[in-house]
N, C-alpha and C positions, 0 to 999 in steps of 0.2 A: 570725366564728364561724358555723359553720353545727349548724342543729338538724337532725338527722336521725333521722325515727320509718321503722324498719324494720318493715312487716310481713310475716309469713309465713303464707299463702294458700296452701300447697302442702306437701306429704311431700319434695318435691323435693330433692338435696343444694344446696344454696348455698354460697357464700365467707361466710367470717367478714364479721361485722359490720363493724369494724376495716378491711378492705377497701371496704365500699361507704363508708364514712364518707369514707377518703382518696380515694376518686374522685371523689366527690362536692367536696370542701374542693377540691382542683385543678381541680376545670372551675367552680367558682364564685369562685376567688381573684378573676378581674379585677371581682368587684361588690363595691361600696364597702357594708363595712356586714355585719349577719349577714343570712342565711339559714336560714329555713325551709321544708322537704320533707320530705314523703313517700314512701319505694319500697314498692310495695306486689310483692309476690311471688306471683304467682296461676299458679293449676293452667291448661293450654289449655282446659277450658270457659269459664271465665271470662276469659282472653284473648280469647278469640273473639269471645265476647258483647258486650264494649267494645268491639273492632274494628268488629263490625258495626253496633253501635249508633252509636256518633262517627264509625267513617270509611267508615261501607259495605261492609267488605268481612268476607265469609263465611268467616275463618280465624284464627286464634291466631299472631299477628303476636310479634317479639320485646321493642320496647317500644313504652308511648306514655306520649305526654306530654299534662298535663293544665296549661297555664299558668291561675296565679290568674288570673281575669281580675275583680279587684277592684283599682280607685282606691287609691293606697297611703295616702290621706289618710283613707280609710276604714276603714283597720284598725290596729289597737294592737304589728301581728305583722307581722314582715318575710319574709311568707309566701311563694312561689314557685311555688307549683304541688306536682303529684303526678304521680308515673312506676309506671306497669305495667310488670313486666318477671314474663315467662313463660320460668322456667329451663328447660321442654321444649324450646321452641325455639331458647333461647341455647345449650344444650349441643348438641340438633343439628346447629343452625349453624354451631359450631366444627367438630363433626364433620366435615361435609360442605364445608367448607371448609379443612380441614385447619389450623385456628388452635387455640392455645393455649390452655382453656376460659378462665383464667384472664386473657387477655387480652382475648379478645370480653367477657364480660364488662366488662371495664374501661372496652372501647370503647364497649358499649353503656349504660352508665351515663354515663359522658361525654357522649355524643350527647343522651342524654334531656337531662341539665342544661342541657347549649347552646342546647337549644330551650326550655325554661324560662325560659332569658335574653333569647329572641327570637330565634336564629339558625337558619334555615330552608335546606332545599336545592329548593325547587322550582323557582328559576332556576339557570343557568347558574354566574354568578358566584355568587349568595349561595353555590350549593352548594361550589365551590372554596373559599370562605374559611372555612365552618363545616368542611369537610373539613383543609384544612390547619392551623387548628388544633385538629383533632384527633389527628393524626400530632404535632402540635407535645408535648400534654397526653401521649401515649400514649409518645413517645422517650423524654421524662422520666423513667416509669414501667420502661422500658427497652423497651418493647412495640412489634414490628415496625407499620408501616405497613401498616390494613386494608385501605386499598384498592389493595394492589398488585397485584394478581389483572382488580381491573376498568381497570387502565392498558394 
């Protein structure tokens, strides 16, 4: 089972609830056991301000990921972490990449989790295998292949 506490940080339009829940339950199936997270929904001020505070950089990025990083022996809750996601930028980004908003969302909900799980693209390889199962989660969904554009 996964717990998921949605907040809404923004006037923004969002997808139903109902939607992030199943994004979320599909990119967390392969972990044994339930799941708890957090999506937090924020305006690009406060996009920003997480960005530049955790990764240095001076802009309202699309998401990030915040893995628990708590010993699981340490706590009573099968917590995971917390994801920002800044629908300014997700809606953009569909825009300007000509994607489905409905989809980038998808995708970008999925990504967040995978890194929650621990799957990263700063190499080479790691990034091909977190990518191809994301085309894997997202066919599923019925949802084209995001990164066809950078092939």
């Amino acid at each position: 089972m996964v717990e998921l506490d949605l907040q809404l940080a923004t006037t923004a339009s969002v997808p139903e609830a109902a939607l992030f829940q199943r994004w979320c339950e599909l990119a967390l199936r392969q972990r044994e056991g339930d799941s708890e997270l957090t999506i937090r929904l924020a305006d690009e001020p406060e996009a920003r301000e997480l960005n530049r505070t955790y990764r240095d950089k001076d802009y309202a990025t699309n998401v990030l990921s915040f893995p628990a990083d708590i010993p699981d022996e340490m706590l009573d809750i099968p917590l995971l972490g917390d994801l920002v996601i800044c629908p300014a930028v997700v809606e953009r980004e569909a825009a300007e990449q000509g994607k489905a908003p409905e989809a980038h969302w998808a995708h970008l909900v999925i990504h967040g989790c995978l890194h929650l799980l621990g799957y990263d693209h700063l190499e080479d390889e790691e990034a091909e295998e977190m990518e191809a199962l994301e085309r894997e989660l997202l066919a599923e969904l019925g949802h084209p292949d995001p990164y066809r554009d950078d092939e």
